[in-house]
C-alpha positions as CSV (number, residue, x, y, z in Angstrom):
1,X,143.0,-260.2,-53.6
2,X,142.5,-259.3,-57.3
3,X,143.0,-255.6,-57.9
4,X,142.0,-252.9,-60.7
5,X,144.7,-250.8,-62.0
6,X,144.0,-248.4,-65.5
7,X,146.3,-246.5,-67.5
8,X,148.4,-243.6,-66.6
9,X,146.2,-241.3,-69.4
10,X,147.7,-237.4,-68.9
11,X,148.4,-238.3,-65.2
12,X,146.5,-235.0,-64.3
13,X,144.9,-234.2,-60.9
14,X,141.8,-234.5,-62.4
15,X,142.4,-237.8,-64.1
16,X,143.4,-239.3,-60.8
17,X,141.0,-238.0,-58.8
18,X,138.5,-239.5,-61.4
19,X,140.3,-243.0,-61.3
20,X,140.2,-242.9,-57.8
21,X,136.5,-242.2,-57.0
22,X,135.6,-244.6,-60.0
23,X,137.4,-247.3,-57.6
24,X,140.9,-248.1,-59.7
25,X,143.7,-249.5,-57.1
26,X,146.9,-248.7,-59.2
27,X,148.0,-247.1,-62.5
28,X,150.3,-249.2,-65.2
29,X,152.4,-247.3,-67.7
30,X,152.0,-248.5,-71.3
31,X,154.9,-246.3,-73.3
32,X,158.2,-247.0,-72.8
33,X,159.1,-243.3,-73.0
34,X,157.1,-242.0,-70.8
35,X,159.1,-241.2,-67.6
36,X,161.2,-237.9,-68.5
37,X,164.8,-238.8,-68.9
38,X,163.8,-241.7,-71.6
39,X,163.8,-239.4,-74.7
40,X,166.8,-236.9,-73.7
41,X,169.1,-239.9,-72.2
42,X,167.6,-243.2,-73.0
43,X,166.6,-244.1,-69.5
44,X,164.5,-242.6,-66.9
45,X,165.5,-240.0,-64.3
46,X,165.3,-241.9,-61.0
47,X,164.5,-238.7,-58.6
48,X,161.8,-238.1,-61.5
49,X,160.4,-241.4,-60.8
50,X,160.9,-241.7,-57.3
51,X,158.2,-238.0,-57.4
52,X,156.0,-239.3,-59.8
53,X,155.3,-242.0,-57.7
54,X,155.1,-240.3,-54.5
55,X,152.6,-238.4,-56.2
56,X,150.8,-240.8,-57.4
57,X,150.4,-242.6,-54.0
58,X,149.2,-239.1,-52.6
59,X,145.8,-239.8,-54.5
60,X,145.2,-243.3,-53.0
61,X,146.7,-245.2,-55.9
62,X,150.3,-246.2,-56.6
63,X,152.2,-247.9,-59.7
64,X,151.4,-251.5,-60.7
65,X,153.7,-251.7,-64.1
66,X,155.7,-249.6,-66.4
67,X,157.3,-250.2,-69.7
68,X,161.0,-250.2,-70.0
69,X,162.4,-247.8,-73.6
70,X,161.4,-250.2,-76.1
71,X,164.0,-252.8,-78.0
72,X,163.0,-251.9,-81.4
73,X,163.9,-253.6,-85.3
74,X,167.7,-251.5,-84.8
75,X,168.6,-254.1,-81.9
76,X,166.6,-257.0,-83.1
77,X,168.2,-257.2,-86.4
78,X,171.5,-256.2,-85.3
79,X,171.9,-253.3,-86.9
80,X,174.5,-250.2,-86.1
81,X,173.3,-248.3,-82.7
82,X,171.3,-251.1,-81.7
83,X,173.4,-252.3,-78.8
84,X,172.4,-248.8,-76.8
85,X,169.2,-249.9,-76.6
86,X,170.2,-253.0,-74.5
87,X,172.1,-250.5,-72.1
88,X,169.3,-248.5,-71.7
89,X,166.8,-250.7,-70.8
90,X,169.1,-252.6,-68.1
91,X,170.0,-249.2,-66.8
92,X,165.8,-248.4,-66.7
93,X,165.2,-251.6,-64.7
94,X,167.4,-250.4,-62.1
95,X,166.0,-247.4,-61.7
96,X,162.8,-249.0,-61.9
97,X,163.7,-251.4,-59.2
98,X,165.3,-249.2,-57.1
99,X,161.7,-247.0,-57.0
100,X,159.8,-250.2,-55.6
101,X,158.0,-250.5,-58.6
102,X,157.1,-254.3,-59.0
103,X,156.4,-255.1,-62.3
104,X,158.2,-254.1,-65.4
105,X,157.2,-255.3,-69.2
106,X,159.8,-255.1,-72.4
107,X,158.9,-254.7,-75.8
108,X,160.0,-256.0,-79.1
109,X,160.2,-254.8,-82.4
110,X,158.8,-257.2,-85.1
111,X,157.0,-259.4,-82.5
112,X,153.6,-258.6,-85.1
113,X,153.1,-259.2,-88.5
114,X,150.7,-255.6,-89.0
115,X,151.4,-255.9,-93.1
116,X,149.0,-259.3,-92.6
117,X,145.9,-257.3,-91.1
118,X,143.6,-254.5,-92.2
119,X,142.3,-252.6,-89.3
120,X,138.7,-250.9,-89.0
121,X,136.1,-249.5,-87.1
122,X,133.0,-251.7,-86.3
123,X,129.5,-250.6,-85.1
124,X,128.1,-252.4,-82.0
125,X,124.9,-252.2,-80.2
126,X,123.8,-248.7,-80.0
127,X,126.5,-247.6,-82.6
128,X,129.4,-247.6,-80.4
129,X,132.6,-248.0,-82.5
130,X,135.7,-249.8,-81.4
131,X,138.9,-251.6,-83.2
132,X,138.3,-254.4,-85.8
133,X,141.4,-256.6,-88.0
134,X,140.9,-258.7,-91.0
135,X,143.2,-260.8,-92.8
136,X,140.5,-260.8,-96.0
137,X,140.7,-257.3,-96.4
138,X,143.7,-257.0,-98.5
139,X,146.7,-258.6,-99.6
140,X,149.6,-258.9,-97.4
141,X,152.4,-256.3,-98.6
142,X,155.1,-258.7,-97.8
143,X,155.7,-262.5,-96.8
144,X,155.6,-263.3,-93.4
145,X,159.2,-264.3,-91.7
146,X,161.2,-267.1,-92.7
147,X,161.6,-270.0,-89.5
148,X,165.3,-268.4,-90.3
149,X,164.3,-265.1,-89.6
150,X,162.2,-266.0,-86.9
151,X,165.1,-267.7,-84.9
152,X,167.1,-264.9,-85.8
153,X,164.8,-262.7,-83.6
154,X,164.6,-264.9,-80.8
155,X,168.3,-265.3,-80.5
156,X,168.0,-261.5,-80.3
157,X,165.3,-261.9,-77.8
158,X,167.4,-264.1,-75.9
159,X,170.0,-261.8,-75.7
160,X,168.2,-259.2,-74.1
161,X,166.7,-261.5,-71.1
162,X,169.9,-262.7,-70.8
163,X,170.8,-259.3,-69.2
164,X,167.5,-258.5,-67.3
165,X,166.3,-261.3,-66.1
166,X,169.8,-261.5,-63.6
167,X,168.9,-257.3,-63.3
168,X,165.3,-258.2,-62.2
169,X,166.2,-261.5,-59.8
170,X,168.8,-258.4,-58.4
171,X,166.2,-255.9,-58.1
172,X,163.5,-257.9,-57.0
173,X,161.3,-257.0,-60.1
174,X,159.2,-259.2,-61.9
175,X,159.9,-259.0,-65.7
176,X,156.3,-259.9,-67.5
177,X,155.9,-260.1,-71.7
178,X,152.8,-259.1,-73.3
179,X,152.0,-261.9,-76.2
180,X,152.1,-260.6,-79.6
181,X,149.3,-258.4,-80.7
182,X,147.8,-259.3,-83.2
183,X,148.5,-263.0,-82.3
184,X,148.7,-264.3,-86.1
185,X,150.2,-267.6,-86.9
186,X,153.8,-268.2,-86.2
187,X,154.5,-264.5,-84.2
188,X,157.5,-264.3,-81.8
189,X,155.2,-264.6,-79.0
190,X,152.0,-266.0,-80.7
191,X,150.6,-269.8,-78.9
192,X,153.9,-271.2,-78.7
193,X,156.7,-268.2,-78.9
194,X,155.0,-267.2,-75.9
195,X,155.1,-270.8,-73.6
196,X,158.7,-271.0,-75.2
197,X,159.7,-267.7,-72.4
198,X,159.0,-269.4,-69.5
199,X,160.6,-272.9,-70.5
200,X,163.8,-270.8,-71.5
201,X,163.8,-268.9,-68.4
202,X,162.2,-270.7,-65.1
203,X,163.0,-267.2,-62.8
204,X,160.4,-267.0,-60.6
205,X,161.1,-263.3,-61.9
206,X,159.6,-264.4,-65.4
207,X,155.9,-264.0,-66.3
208,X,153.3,-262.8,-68.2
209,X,151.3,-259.9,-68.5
210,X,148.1,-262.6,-69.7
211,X,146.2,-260.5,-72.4
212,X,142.8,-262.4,-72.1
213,X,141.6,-260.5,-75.5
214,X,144.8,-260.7,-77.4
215,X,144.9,-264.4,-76.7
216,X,141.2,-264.5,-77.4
217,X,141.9,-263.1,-80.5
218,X,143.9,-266.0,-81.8
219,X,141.7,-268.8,-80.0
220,X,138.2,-267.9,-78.4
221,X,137.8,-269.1,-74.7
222,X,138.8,-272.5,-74.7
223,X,142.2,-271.3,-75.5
224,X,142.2,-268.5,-72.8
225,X,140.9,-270.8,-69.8
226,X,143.4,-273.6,-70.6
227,X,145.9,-270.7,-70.7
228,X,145.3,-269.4,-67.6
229,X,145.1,-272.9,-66.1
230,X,148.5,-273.2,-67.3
231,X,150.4,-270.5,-66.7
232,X,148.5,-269.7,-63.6
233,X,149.1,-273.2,-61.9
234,X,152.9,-272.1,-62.1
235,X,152.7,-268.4,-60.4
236,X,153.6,-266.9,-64.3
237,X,150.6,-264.7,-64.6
238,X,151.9,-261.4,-63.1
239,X,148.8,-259.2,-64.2
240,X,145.9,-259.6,-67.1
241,X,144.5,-257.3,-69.2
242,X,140.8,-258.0,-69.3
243,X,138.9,-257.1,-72.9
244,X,136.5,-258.7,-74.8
245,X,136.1,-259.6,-78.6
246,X,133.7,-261.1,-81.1
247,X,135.5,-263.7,-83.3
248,X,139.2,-264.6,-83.5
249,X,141.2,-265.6,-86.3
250,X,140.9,-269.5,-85.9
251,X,137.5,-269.1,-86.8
252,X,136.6,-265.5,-88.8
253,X,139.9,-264.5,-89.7
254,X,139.6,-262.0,-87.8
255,X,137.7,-259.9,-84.4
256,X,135.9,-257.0,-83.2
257,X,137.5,-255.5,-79.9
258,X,134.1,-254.9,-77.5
259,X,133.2,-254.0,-74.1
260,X,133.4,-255.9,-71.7
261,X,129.6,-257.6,-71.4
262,X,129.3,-257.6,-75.5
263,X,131.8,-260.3,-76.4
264,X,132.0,-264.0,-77.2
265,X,133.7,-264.2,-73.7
266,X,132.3,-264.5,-70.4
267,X,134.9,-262.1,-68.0
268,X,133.5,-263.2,-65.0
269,X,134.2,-267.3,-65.9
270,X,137.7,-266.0,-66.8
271,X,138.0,-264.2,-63.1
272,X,137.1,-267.3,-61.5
273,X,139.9,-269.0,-63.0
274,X,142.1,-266.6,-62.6
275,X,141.1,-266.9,-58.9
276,X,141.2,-270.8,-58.8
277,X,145.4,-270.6,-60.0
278,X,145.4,-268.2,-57.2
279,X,146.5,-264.6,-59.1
280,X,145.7,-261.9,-57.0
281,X,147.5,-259.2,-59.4
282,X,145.9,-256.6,-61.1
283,X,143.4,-256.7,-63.8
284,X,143.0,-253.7,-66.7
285,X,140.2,-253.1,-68.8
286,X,142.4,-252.3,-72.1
287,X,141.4,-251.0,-75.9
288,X,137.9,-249.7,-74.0
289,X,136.2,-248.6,-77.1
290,X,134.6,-244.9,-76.4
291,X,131.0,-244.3,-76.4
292,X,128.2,-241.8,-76.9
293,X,129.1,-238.6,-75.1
294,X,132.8,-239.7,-74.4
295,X,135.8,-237.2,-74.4
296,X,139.1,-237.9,-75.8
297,X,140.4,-241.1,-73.3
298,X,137.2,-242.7,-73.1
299,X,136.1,-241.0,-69.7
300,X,132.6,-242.9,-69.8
301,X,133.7,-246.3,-71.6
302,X,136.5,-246.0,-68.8
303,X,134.1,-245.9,-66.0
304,X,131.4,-248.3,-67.2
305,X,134.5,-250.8,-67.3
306,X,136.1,-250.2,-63.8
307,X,132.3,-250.1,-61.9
308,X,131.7,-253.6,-64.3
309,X,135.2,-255.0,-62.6
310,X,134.3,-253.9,-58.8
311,X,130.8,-255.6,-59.4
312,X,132.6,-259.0,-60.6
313,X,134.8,-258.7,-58.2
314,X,132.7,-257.9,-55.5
315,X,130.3,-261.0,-56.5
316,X,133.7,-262.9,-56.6
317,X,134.5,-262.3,-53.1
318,X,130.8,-263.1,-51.8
């Protein structure tokens, strides 16, 4: 059965009392630094994790996915300290693991191209605001990565699945990869850097976390069904992040970010298909652009998206 899960936000008792009643299943972690011991030691205290998880649980919820301390440019281009960041993130798996959580994601340092885009704010109906990227706005500050450098950084990559992927096979945690946001041409884990993880590494442990909008960003809907079709089919879609977007860069050179009934993308076709590869994993309404009357978090952007997830899913499952 599909499942919502949001973000962890402030993880305040009010927060998850509001998550709760609004109908969320699980919480997912999104900064690798979140979990105290990250910034002191460089991994997280395990009896910390172990209580923010029974606490978490004691609201009717529990944890769907953290982020391990991120790999950052130090590692990726081999510079001096880098090779602590490896450690860290191996010994953050464990404790991970060893908490029951189930699904882990690592990120990467120069996996985007930012210095191509120029982000904005554009209106939608009613005025709402929400995130917008261009490639026409401006001129690129720098020249996109050689095929050199780009082989260069997934050696690098390589190097760090090389230690988790044995860690999370160990631990019994699955070890999922957001694709590159913003998905421009050629990115580490654009189109093809991102079909390339699976064929490197056939762990039933290896997977995505499917970003239907990031994807949809690069590609529109075709791209995101046959996706899903294929990564699906194979058991590699560990959880999805569900947003919706005007445009993509195939076709405008760039997209609007919008809610979730205001896009070029129909979310409920896209749940069907995710129910036809048979995912029953957690979906997330992410990037939920704030509107009129909203507090800082998007409290009533967050709610129209979970009640618009339980009613999809609900007609889903009749």
């Amino acid at each position: 059965m599909i499942k919502v899960s949001v973000w962890n936000a402030d993880l305040s008792d009010s927060y998850l009392k509001q998550v709760t009643q609004l109908g969320a299943d699980y919480i997912d972690f999104g900064s690798g630094s979140f979990f105290p011991g990250v910034k002191e030691k460089g991994y997280p205290n395990a009896k910390e994790v172990v209580k923010i998880r029974k606490r978490i649980k004691s609201f009717g919820l529990d944890i769907n996915r953290v982020t391990l301390p991120d790999i950052t440019h130090k590692f990726m281009k081999d510079d001096d300290g880098g090779k602590k960041e490896l450690e860290n993130t191996s010994d953050a798996l464990k404790v991970f693991g060893d908490a029951g959580i189930p699904i882990v994601r690592q990120r990467f340092g120069g996996d985007t191209f930012d210095f191509l885009m120029t982000r904005f704010r554009a209106p939608h109906r009613g005025g709402y605001l929400s995130r917008a990227e261009s490639r026409f706005l401006n001129k690129p500050k720098q020249e996109t990565p050689s095929q050199k450098e780009l082989q260069h950084w997934w050696d690098r990559f390589c190097k760090v699945y090389d230690r988790l992927v044995p860690l999370a096979e160990e631990h019994d945690v699955k070890l999922a990869i957001h694709p590159s946001d913003t998905p421009n041409p050629d990115t580490p884990l654009g189109g093809l850097g991102f079909h390339r993880v699976i064929d490197a590494y056939p762990s039933r442990n290896v997977g995505y976390l499917y970003c239907c909008g990031t994807r949809a960003e690069a590609g529109g809907s075709a791209l995101v069904l046959d996706e899903i079709n294929h990564y699906g089919r194979k058991g590699r879609i560990f959880m999805a992040h569900l947003r919706n977007v005007r445009g993509s860069l195939a076709t405008a050179g760039g997209y609007e970010e919008v809610l979730l009934d205001d896009g070029d993308m129909n979310m409920f076709r896209i749940l069907l298909e995710l129910r036809k590869v048979g995912f029953d994993g957690c979906v997330n309404a992410d990037h939920i652009p704030p509107i009129e009357g909203d507090t800082p978090g998007s409290s009533l952007g967050l709610a129209y998206s979970i009640g618009y997830l339980r009613s999809m899913l609900a007609a889903l499952a009749a």
